[in-house]
N, CA, C and O atoms as CSV, one atom per row, in Angstrom:
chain,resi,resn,atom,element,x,y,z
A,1,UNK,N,N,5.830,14.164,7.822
A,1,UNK,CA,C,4.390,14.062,7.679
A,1,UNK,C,C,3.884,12.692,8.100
A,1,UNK,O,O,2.699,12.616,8.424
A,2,UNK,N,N,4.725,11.478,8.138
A,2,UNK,CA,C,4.294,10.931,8.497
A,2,UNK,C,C,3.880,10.739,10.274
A,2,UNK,O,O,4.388,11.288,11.252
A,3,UNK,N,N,2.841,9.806,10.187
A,3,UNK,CA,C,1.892,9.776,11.622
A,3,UNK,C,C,1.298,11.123,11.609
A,3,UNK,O,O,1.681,11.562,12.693
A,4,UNK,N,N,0.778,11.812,11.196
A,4,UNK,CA,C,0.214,12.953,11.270
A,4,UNK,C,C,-0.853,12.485,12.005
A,4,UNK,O,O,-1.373,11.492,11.497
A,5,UNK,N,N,-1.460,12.950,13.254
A,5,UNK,CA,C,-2.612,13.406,13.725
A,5,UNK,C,C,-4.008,13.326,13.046
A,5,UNK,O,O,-5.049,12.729,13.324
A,6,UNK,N,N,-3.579,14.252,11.937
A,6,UNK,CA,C,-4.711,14.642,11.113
A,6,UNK,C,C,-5.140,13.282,10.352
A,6,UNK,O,O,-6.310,12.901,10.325
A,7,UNK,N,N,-4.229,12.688,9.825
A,7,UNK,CA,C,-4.090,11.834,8.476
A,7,UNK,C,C,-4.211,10.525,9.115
A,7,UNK,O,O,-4.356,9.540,8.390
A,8,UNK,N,N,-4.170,10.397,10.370
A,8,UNK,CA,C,-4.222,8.771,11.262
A,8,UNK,C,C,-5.912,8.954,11.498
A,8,UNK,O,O,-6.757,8.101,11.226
A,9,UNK,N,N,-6.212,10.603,12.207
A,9,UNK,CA,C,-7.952,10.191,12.110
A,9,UNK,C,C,-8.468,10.494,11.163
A,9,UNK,O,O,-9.676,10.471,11.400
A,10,UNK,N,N,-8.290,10.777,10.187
A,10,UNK,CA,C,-9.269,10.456,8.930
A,10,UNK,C,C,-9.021,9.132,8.565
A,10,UNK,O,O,-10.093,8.536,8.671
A,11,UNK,N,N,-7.873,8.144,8.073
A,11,UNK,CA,C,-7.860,7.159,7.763
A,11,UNK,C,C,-8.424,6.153,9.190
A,11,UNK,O,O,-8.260,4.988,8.827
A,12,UNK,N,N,-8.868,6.160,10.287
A,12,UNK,CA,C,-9.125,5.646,11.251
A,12,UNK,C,C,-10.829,5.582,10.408
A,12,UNK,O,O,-11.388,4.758,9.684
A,13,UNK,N,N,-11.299,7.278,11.133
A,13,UNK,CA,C,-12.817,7.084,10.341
A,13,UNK,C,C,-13.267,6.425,9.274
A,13,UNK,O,O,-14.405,5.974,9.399
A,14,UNK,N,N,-12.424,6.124,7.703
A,14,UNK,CA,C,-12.726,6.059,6.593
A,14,UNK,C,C,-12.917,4.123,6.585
A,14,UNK,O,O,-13.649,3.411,5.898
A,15,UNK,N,N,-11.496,3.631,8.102
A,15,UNK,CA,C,-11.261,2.361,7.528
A,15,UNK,C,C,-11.676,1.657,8.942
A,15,UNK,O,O,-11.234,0.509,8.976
A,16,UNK,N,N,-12.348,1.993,10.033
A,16,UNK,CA,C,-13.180,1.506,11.128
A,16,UNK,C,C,-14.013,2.389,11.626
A,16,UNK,O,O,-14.640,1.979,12.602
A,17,UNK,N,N,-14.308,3.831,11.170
A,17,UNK,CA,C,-15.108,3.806,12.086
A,17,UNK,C,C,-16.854,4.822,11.681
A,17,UNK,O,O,-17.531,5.677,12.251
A,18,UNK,N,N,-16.921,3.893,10.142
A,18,UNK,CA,C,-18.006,3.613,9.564
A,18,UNK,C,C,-18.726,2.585,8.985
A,18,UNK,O,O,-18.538,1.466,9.463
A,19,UNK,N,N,-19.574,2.708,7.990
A,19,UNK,CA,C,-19.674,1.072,7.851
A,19,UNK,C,C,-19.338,1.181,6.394
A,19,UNK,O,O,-19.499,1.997,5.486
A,20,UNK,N,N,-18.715,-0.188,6.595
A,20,UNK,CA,C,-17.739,-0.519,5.100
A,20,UNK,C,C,-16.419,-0.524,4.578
A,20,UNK,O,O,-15.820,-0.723,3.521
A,21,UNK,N,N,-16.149,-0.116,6.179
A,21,UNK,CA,C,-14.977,0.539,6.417
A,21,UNK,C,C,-13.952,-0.691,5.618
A,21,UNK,O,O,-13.185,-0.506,4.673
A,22,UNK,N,N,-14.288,-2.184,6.476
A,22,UNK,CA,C,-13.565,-2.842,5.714
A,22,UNK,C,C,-13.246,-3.198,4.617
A,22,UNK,O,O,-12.078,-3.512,4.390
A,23,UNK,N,N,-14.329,-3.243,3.538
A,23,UNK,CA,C,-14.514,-3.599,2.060
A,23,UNK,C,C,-13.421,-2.306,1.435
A,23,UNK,O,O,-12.593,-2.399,0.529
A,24,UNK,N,N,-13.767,-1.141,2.267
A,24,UNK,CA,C,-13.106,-0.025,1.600
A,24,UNK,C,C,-11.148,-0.164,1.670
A,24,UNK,O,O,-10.344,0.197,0.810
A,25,UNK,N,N,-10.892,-0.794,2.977
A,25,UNK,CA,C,-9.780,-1.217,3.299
A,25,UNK,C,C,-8.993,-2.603,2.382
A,25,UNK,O,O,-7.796,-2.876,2.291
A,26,UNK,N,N,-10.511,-3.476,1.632
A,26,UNK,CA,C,-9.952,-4.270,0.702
A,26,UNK,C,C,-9.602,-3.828,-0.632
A,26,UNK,O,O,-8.656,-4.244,-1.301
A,27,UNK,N,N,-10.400,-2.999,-0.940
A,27,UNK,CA,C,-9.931,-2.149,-2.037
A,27,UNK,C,C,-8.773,-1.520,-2.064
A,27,UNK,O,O,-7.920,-1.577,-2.950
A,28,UNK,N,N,-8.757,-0.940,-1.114
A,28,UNK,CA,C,-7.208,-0.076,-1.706
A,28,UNK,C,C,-6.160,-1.157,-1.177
A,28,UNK,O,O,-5.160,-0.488,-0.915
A,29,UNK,N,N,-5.932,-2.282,-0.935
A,29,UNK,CA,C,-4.838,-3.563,-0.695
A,29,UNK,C,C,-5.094,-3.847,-2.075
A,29,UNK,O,O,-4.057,-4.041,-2.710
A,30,UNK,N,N,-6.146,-3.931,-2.731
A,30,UNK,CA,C,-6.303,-4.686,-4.308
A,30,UNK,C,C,-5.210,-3.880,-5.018
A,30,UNK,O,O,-4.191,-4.345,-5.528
A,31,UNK,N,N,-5.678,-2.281,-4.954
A,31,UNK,CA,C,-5.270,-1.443,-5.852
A,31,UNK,C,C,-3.884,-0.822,-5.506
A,31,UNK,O,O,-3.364,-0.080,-6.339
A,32,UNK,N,N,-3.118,-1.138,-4.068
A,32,UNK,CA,C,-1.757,-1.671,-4.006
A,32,UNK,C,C,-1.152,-2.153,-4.914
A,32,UNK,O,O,-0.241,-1.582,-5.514
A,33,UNK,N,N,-1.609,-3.371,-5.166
A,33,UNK,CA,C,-0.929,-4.355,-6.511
A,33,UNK,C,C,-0.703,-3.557,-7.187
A,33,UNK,O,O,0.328,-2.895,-7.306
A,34,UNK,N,N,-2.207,-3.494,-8.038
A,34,UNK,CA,C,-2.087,-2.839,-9.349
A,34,UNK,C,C,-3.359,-1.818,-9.287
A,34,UNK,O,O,-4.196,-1.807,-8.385
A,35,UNK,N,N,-3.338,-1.036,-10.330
A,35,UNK,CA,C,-4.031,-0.096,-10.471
A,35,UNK,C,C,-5.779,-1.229,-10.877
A,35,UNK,O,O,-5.583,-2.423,-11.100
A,36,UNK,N,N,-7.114,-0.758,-10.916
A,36,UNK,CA,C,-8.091,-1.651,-11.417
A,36,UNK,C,C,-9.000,-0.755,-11.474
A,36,UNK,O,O,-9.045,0.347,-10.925
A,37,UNK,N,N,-9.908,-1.393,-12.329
A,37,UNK,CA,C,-11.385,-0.434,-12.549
A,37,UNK,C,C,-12.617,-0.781,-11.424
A,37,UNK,O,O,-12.368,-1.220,-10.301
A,38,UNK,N,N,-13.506,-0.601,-11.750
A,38,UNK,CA,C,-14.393,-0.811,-10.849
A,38,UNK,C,C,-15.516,-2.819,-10.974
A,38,UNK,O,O,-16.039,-3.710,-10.304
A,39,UNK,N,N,-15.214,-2.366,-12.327
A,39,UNK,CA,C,-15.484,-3.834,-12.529
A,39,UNK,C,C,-14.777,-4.719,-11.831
A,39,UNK,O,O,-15.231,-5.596,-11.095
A,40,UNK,N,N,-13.190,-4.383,-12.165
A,40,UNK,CA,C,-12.324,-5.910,-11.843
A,40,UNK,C,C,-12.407,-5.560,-10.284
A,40,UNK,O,O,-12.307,-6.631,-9.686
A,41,UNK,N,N,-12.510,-4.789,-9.622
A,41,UNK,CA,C,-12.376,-4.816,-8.357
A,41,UNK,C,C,-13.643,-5.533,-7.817
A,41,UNK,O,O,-13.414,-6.246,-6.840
A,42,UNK,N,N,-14.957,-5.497,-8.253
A,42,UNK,CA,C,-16.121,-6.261,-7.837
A,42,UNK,C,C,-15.815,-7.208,-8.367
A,42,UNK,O,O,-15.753,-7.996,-7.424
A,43,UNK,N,N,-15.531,-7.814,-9.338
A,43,UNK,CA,C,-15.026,-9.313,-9.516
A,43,UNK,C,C,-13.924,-10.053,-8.460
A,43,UNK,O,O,-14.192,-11.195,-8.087
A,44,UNK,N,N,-13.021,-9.578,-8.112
A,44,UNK,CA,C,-12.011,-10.003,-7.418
A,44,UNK,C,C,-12.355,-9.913,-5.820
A,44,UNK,O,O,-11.984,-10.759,-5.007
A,45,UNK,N,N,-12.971,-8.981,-5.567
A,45,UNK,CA,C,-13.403,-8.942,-4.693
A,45,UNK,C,C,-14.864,-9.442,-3.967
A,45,UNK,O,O,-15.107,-9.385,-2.762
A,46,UNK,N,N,-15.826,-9.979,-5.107
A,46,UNK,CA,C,-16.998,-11.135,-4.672
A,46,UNK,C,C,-18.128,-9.870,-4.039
A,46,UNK,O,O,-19.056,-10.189,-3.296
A,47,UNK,N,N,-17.885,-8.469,-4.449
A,47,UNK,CA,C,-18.825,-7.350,-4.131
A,47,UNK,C,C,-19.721,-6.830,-5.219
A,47,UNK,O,O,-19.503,-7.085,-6.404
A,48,UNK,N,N,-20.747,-6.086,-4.799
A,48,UNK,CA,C,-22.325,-5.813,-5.848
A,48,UNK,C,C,-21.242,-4.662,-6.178
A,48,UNK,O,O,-20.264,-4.348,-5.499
A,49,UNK,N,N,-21.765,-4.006,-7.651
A,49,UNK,CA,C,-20.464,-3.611,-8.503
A,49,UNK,C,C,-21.099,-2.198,-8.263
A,49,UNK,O,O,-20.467,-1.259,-8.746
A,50,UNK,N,N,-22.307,-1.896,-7.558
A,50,UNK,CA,C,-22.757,-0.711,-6.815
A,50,UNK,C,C,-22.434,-0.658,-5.902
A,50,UNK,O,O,-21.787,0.389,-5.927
A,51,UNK,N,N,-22.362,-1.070,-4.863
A,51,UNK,CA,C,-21.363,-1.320,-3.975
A,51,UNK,C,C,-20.085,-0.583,-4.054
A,51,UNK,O,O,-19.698,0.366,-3.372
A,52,UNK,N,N,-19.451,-1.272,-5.119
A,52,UNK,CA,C,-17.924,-0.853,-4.992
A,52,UNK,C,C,-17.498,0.395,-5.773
A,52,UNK,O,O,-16.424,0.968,-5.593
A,53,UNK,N,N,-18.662,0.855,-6.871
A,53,UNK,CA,C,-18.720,2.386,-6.846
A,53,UNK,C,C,-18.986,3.432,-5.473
A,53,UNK,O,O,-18.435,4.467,-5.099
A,54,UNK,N,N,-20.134,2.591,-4.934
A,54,UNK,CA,C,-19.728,4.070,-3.488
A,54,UNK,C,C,-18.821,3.762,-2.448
A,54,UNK,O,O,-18.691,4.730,-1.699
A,55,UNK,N,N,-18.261,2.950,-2.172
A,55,UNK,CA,C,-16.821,2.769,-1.857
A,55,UNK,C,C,-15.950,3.690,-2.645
A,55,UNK,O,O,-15.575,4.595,-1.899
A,56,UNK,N,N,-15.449,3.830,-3.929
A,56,UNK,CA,C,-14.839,4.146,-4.497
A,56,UNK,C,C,-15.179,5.717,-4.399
A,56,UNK,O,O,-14.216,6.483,-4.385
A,57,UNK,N,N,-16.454,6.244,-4.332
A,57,UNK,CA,C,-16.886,7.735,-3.927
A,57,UNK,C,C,-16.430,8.005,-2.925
A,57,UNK,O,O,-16.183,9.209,-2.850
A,58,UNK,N,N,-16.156,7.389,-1.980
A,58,UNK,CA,C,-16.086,7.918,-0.666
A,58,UNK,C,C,-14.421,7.859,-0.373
A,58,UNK,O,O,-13.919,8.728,0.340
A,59,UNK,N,N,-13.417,6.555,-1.088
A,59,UNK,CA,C,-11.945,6.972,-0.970
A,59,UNK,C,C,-11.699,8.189,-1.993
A,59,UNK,O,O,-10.867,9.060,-1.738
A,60,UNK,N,N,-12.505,8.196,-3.213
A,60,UNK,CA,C,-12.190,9.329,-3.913
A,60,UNK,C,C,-11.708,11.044,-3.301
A,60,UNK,O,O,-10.769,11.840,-3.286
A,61,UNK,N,N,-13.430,10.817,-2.756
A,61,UNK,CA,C,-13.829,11.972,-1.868
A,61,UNK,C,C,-12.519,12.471,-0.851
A,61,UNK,O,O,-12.204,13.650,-1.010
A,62,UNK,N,N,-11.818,11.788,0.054
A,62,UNK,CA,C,-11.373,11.690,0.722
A,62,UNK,C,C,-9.258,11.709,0.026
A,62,UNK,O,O,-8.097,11.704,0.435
A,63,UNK,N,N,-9.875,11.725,-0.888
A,63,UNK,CA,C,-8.449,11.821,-1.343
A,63,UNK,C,C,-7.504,10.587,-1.438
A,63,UNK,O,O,-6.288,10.615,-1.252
A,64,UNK,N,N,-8.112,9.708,-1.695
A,64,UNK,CA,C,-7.489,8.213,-1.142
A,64,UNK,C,C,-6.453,7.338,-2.360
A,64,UNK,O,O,-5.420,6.699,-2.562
A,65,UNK,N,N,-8.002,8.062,-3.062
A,65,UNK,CA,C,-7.357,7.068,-4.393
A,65,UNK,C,C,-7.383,8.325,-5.583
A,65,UNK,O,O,-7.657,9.497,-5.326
A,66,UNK,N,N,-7.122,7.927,-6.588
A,66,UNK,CA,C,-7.047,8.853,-7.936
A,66,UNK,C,C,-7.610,8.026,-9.217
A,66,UNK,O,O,-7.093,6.920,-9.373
A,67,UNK,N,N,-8.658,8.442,-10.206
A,67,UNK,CA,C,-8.969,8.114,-11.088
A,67,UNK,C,C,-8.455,8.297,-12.047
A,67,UNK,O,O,-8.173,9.478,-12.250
A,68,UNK,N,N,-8.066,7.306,-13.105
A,68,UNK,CA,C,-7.242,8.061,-14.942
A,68,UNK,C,C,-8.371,6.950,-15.731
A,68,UNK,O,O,-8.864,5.825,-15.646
A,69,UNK,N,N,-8.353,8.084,-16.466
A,69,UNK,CA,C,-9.033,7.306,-17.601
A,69,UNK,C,C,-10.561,8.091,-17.709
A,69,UNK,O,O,-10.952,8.936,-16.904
A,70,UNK,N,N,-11.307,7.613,-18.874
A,70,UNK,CA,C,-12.374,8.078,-19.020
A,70,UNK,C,C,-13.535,7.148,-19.353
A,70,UNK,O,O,-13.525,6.470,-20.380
A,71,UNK,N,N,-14.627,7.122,-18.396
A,71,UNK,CA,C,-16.077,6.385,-18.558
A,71,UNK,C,C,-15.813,5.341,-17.976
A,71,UNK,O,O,-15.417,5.357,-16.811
A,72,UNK,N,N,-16.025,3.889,-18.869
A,72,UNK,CA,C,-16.358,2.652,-18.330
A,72,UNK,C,C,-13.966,2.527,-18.075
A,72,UNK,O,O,-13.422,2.009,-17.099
A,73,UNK,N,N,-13.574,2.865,-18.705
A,73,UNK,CA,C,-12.001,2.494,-19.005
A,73,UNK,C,C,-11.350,3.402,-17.421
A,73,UNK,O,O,-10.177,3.456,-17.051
A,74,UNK,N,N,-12.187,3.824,-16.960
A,74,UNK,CA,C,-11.258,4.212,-15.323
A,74,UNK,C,C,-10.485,3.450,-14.771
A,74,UNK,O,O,-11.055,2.430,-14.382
A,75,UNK,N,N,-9.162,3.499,-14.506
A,75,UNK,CA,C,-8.823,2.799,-13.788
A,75,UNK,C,C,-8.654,3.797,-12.274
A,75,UNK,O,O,-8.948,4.984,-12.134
A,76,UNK,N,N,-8.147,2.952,-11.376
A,76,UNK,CA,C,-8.092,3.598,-10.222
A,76,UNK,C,C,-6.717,3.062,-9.706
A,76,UNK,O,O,-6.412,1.880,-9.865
A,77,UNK,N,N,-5.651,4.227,-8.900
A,77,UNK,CA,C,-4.614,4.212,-8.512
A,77,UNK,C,C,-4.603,4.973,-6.957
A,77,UNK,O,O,-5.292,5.919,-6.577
A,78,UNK,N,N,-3.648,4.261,-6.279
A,78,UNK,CA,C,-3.954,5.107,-4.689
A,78,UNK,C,C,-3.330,6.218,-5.294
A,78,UNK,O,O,-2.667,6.208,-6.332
A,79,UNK,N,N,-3.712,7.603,-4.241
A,79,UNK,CA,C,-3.240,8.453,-4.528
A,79,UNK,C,C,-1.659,9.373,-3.768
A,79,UNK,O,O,-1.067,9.076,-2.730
A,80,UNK,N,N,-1.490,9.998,-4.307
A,80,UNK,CA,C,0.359,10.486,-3.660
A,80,UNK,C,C,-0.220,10.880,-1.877
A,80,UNK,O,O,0.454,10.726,-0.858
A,81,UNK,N,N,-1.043,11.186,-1.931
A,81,UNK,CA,C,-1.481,11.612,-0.042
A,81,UNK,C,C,-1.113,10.312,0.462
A,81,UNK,O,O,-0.212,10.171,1.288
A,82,UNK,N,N,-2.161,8.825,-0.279
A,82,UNK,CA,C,-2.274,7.681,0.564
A,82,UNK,C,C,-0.735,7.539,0.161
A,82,UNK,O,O,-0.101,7.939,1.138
A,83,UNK,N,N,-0.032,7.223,-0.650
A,83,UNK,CA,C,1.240,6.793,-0.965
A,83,UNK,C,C,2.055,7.361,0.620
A,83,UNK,O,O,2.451,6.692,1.575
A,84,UNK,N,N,2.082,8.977,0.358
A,84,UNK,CA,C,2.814,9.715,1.795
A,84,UNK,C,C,2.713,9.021,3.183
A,84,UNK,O,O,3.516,9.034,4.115
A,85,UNK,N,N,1.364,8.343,3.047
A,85,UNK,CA,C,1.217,8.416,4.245
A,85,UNK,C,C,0.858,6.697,4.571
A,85,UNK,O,O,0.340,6.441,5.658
A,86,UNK,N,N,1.079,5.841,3.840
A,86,UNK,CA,C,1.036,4.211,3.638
A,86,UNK,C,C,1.359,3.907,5.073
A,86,UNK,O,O,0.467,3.429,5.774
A,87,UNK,N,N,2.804,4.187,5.684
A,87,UNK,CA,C,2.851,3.655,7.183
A,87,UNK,C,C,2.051,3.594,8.346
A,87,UNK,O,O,2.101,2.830,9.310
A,88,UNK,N,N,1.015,4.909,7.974
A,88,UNK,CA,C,-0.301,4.838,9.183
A,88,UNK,C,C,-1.246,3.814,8.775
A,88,UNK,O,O,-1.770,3.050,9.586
A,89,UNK,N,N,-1.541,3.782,7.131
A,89,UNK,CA,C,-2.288,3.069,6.311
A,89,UNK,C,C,-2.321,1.466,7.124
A,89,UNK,O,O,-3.241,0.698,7.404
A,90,UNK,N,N,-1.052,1.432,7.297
A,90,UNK,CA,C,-0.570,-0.123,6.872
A,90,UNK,C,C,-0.751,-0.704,8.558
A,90,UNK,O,O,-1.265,-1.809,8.735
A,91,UNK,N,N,-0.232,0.234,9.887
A,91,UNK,CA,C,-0.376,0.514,11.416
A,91,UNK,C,C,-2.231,0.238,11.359
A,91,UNK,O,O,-2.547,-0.553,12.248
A,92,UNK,N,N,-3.397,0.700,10.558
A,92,UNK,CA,C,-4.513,0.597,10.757
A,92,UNK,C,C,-4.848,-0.295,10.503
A,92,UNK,O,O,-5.759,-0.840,11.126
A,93,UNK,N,N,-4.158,-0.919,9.309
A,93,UNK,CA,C,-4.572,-2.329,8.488
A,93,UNK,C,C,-4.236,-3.262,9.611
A,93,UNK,O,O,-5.045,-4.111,9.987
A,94,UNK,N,N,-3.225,-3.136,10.073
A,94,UNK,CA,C,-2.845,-4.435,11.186
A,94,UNK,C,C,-3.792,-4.404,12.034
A,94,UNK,O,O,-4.791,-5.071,11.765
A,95,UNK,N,N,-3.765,-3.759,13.083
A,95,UNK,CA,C,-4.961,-3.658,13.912
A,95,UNK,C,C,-6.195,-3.766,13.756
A,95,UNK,O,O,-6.924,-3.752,14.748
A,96,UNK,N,N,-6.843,-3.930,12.168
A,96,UNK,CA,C,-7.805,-3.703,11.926
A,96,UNK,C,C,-8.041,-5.375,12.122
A,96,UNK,O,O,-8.954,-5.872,12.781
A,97,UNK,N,N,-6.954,-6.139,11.361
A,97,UNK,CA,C,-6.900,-7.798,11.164
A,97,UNK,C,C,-6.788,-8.203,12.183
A,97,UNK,O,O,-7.231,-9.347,12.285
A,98,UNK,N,N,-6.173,-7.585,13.506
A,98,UNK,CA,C,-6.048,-8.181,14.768
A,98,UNK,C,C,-7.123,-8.244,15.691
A,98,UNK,O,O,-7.139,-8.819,16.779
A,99,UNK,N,N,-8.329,-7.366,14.950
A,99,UNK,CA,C,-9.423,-7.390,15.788
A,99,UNK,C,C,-10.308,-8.356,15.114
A,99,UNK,O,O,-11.348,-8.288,15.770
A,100,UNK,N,N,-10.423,-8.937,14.479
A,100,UNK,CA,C,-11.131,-9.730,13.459
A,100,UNK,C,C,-11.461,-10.873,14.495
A,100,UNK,O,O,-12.094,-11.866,14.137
């Protein structure tokens, strides 16, 4: 499964070829580390904490990441798709920094 076709252009669209793409691409490197809520991720990350809720809608949406927890106590974890498929993840991330 890995390099899938399918799974290189959706993560292409999600992480260049909309807008926000990048912020959305800093998030899930945060949540690499460790799992985080939405708060600590706008803290750490220097983003409007609305902001980083529709970020977080849109990797949700997309299957990116996975939510546990309930209300303000969410944390957020990538999810087993992004896990599967990290090597395209990681092929986009480079290129993404090389165009910078």
């Amino acid at each position: 499964m890995a390099n899938d076709p399918e799974v290189k252009r959706l993560l292409w669209f999600v992480f260049a070829g909309s807008r926000g793409g990048l912020n959305r691409l800093k998030i899930i490197s945060k949540l690499v580390e460790t799992p985080k809520n939405t708060n600590q991720l706008s803290k750490e990350l220097g983003l409007d904490y609305k902001a980083i809720q529709h970020h977080i809608r849109v990797l949700e949406k997309n299957n990116l990441i996975t939510p546990i927890g309930e209300k303000y106590g969410i944390a957020f974890f990538i999810s087993t798709f992004l896990q599967v498929n990290m090597e395209t993840f990681d092929d986009i991330a480079k290129k993404l920094d090389k165009s910078k």
